[in-house]
Backbone as ProteinMPNN parsed JSONL, in Angstrom:
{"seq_chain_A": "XXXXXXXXXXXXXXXXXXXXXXXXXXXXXXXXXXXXXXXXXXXXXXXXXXXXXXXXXXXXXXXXXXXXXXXXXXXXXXXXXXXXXXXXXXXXXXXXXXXXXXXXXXXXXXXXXXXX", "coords_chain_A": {"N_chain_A": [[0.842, -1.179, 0.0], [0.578, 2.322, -1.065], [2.238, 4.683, 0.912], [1.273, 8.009, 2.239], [3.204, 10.408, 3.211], [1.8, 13.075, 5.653], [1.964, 16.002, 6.591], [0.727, 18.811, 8.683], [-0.5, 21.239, 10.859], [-3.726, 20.66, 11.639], [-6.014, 18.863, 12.919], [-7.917, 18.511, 11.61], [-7.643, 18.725, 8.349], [-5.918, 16.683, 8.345], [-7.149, 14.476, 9.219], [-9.249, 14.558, 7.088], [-7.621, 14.204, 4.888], [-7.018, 11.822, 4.955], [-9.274, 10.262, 5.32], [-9.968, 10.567, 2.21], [-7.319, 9.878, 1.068], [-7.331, 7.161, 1.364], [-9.635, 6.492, 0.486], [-8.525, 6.183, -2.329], [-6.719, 3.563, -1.83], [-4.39, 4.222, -0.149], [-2.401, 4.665, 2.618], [-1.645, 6.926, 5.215], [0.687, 8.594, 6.732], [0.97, 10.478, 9.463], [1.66, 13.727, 10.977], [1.932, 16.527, 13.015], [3.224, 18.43, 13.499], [6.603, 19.691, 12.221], [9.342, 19.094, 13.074], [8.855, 16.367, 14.031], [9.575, 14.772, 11.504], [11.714, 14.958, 11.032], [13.997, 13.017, 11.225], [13.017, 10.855, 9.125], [12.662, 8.261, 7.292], [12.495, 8.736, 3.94], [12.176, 6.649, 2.062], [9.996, 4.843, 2.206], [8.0, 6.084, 1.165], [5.047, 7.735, -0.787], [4.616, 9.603, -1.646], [4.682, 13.608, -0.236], [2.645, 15.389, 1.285], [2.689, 18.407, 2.474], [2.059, 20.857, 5.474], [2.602, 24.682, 4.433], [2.941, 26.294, 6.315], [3.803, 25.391, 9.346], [2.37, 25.721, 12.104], [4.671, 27.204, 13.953], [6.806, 26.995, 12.51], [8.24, 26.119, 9.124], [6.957, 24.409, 6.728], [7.789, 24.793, 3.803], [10.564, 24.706, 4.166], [10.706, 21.961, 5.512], [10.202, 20.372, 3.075], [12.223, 21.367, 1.456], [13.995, 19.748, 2.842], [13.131, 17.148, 2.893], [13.656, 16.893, 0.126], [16.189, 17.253, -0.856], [17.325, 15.382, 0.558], [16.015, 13.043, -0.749], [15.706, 13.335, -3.873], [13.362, 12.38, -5.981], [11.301, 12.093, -4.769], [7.971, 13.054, -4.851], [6.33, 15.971, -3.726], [3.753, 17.961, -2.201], [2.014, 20.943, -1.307], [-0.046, 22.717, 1.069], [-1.798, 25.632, 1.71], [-2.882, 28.556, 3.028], [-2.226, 31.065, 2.747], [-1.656, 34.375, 1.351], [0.221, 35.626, 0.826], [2.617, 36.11, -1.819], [5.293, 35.318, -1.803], [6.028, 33.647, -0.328], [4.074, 31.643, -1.34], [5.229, 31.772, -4.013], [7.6, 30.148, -3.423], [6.794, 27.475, -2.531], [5.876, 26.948, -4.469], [8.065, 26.714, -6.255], [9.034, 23.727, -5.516], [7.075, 22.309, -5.491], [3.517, 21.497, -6.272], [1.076, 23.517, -5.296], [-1.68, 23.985, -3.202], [-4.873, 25.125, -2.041], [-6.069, 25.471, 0.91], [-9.331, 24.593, 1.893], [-12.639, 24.013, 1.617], [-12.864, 21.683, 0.307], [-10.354, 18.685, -0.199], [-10.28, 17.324, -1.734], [-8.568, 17.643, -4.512], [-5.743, 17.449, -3.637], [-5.96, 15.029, -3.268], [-6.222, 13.477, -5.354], [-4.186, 14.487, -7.023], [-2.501, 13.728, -5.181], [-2.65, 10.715, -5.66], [-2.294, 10.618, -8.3], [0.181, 10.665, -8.758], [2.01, 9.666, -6.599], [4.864, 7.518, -6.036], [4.855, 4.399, -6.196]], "CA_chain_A": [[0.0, 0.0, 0.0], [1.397, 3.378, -0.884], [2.005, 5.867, 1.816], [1.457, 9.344, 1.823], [2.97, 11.687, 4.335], [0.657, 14.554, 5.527], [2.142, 17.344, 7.892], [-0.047, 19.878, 8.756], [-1.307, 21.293, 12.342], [-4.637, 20.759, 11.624], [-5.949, 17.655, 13.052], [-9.481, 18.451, 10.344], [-7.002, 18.611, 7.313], [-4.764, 15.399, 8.411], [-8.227, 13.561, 9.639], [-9.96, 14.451, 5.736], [-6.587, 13.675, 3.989], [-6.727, 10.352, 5.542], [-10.542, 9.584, 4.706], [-9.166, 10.58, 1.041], [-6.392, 8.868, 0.485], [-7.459, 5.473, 2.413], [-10.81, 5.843, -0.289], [-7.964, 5.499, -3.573], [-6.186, 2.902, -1.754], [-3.231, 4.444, 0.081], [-2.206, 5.044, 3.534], [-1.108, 8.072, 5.41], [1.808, 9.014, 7.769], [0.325, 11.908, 9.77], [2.033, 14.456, 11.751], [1.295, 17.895, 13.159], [4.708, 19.508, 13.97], [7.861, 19.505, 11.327], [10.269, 18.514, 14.066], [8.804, 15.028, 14.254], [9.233, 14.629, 10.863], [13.343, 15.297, 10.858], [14.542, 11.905, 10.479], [12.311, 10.128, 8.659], [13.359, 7.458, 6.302], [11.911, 8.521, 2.784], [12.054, 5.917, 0.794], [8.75, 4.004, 2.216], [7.069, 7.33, 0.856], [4.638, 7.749, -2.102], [4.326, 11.717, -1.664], [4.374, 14.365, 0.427], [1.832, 16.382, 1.532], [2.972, 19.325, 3.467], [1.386, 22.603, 4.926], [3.262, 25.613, 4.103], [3.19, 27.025, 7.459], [3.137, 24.374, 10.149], [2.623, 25.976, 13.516], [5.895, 28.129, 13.447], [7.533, 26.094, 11.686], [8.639, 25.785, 7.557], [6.83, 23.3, 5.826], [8.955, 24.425, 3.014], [11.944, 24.286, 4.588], [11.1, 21.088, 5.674], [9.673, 19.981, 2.024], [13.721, 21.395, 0.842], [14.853, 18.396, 3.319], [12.963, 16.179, 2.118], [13.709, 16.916, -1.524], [17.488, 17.233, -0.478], [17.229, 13.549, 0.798], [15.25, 12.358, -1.704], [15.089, 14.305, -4.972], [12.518, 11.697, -7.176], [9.858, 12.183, -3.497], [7.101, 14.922, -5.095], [5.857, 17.25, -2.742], [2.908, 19.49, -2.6], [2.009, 22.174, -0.137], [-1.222, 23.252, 1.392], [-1.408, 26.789, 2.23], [-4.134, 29.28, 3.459], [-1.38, 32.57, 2.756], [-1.963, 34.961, 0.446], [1.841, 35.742, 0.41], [2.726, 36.074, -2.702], [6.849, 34.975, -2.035], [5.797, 32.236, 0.291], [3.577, 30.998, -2.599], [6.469, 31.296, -4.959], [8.939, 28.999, -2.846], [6.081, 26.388, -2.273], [5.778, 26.283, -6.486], [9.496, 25.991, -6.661], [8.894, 22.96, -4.849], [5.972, 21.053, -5.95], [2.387, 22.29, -6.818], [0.667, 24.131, -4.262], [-2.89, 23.446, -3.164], [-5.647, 26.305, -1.139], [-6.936, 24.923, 2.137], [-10.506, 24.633, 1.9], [-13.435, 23.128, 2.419], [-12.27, 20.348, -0.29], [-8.987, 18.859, -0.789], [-10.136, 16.337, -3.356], [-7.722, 17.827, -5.981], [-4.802, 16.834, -2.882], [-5.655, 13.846, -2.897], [-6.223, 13.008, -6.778], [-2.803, 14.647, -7.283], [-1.505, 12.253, -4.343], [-2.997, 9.023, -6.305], [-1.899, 10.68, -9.806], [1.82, 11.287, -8.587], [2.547, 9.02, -6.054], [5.389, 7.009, -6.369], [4.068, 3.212, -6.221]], "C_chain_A": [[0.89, 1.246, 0.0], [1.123, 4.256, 0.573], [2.515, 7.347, 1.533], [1.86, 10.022, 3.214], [2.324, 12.94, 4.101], [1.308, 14.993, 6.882], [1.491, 18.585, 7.854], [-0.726, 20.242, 9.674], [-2.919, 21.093, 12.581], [-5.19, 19.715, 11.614], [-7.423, 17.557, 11.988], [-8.909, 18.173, 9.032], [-6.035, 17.286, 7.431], [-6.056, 14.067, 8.871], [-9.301, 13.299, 7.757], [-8.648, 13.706, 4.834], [-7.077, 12.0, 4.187], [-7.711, 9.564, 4.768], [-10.127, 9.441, 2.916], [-8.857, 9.549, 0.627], [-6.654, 7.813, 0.403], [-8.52, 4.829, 0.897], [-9.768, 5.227, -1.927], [-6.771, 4.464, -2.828], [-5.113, 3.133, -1.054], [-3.436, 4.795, 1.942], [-1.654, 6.094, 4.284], [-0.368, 7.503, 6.881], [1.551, 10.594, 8.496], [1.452, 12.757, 10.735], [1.583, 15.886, 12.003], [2.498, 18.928, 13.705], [5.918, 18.646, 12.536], [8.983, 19.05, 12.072], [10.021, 17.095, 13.823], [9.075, 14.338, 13.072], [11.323, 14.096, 10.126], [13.699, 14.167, 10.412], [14.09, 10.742, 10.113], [12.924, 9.891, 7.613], [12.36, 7.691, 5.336], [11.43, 7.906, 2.084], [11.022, 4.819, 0.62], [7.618, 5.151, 1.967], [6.827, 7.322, -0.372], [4.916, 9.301, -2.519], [4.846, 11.565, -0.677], [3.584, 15.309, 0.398], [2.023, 17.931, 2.945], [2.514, 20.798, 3.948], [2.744, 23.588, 4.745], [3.946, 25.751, 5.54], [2.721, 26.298, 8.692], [3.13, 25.257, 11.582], [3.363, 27.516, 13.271], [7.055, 27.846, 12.663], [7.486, 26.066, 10.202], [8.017, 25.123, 6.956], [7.513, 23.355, 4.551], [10.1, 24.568, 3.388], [11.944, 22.868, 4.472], [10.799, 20.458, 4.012], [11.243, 20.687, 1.07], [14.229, 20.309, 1.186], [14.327, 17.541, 2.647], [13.151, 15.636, 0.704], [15.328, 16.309, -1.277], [17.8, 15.318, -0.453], [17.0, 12.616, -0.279], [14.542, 12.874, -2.505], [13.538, 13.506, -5.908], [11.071, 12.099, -5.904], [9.106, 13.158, -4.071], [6.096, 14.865, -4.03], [4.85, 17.972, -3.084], [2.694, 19.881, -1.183], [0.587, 22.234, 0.198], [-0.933, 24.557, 1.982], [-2.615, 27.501, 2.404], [-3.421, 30.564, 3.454], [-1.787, 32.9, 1.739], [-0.486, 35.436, 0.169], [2.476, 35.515, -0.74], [4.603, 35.331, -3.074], [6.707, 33.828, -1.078], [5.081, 31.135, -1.14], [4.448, 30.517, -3.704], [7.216, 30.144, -4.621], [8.335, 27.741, -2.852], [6.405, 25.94, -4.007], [6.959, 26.017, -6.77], [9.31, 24.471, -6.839], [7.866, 21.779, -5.433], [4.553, 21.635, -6.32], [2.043, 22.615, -4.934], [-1.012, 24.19, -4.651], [-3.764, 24.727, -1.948], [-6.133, 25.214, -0.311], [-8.119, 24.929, 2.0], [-11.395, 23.108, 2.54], [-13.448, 21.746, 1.421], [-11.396, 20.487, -0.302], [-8.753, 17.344, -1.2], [-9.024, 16.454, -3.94], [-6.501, 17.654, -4.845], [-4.896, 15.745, -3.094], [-6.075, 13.162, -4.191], [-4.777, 13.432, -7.305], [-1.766, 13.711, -6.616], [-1.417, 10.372, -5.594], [-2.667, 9.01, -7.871], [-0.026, 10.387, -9.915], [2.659, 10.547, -7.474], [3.89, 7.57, -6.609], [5.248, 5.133, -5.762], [5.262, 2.115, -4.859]], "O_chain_A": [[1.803, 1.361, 0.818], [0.042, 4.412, 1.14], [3.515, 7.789, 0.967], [1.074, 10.174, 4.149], [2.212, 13.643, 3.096], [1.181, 14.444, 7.976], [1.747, 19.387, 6.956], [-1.832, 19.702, 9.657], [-3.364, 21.367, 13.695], [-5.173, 19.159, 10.516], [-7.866, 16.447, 11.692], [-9.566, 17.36, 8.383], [-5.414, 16.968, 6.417], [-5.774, 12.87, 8.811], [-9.839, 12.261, 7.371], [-8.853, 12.686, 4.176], [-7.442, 11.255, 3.277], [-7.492, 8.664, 3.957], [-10.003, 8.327, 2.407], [-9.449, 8.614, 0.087], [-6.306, 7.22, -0.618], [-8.503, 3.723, 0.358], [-10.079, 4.208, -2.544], [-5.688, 4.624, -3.389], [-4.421, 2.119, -1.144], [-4.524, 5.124, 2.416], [-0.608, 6.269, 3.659], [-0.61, 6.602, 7.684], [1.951, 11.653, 8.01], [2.211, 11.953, 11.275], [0.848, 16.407, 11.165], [2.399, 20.036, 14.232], [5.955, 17.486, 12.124], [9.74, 18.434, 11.321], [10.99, 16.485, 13.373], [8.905, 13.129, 13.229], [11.823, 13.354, 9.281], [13.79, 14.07, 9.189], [14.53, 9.682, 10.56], [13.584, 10.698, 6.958], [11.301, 7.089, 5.515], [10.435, 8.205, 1.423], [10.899, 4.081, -0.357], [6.511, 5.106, 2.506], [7.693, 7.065, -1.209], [5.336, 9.849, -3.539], [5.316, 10.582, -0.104], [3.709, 16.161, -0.482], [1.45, 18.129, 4.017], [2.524, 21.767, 3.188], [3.862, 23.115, 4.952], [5.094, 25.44, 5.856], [1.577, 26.428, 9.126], [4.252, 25.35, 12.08], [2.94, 28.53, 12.714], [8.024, 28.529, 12.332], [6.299, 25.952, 9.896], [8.73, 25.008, 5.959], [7.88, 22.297, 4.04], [10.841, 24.504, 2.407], [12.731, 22.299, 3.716], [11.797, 19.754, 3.857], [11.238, 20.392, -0.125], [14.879, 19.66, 0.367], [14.97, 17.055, 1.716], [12.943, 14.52, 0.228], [15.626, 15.131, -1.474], [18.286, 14.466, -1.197], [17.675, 11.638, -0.6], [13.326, 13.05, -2.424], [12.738, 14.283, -6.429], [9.945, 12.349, -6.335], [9.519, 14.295, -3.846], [5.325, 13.992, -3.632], [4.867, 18.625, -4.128], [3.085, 19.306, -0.167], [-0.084, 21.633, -0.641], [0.057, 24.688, 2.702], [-3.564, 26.966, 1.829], [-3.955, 31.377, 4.208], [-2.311, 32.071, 0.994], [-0.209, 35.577, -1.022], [3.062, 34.434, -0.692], [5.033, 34.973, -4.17], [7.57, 32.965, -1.241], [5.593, 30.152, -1.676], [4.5, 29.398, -4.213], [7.452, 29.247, -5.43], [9.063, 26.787, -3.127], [6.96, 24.966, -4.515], [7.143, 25.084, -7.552], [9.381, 23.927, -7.941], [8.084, 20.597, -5.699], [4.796, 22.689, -6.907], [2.507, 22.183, -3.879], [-1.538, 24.348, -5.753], [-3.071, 25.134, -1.016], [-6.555, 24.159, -0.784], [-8.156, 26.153, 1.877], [-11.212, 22.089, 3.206], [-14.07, 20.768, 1.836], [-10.887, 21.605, -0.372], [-7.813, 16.551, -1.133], [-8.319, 15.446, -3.994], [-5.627, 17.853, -5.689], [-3.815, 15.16, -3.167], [-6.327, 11.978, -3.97], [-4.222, 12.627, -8.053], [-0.752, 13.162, -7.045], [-0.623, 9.515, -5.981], [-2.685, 8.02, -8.602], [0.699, 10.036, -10.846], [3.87, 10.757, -7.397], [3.622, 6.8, -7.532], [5.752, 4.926, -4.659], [4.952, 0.962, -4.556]]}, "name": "protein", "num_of_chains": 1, "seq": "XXXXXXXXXXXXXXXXXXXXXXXXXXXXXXXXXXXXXXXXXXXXXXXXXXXXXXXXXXXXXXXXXXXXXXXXXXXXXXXXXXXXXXXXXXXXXXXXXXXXXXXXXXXXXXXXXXXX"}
C-alpha cells in the first residue's frame, strides 16, 4: 500500500486527507509539527503532503529536506497565505494546493503522482 505523508497542524485537514487517500487505496503518515518529521526514512514514501506554514515552523523548509534527501519524493504544499513569495517557494517545490473546504484535488494529485 502506498504511503502518503501529511504534515499539517490541523488535526481536520490530516483527519480528511486520511478519509481521502485510504478511499484510492493508500495510507497516510500523519504528523502535526515539522520537528517530528526530521529523520524520517523517505524511501517508504509515495508523496508528500505538506502545509506551508506548520505551527511556526517551515513546511517548506522542511519539504527542501525532504527533496534534499530524496530528490525523485514529489511534494505538494497546502497553504491558506496569500503571500505572494511564500507561494512562490512552495511552487518551486511542488504544486501548491488552497486549504478549503475540499482537498479532493490533494488527494487526486496524491494518487496521480505518487510514487508506487
Amino acid at each position: 500500500m502506498t504511503r502518503i505523508l501529511v504534515v499539517d497542524d490541523s488535526a481536520l485537514v490530516r483527519k480528511v486527507l486520511e478519509r481521502l487517500l485510504a478511499e484510492r487505496g493508500m495510507e497516510t503518515l500523519q504528523f502535526a509539527q515539522v520537528e517530528a518529521v526530521a529523520d524520517l526514512d523517505t524511501r517508504s514514501l509515495g508523496a508528500a503532503i505538506l502545509d506551508d506554514e506548520v505551527d511556526e515552523a517551515s513546511g517548506i523548509e522542511l519539504g527542501r529536506a525532504l527533496l534534499d534527501r530524496d530528490p525523485s519524493l514529489p511534494v505538494a504544499f497546502l497553504t491558506g497565505t496569500t503571500d505572494p513569495n511564500l507561494i512562490r517557494e512552495a511552487r518551486a517545490l511542488g504544486p501548491v494546493f488552497e486549504k478549503g473546504d475540499d482537498l479532493t484535488p490533494v488527494a487526486t494529485w496524491a494518487s496521480s503522482t505518487a510514487r508506487k
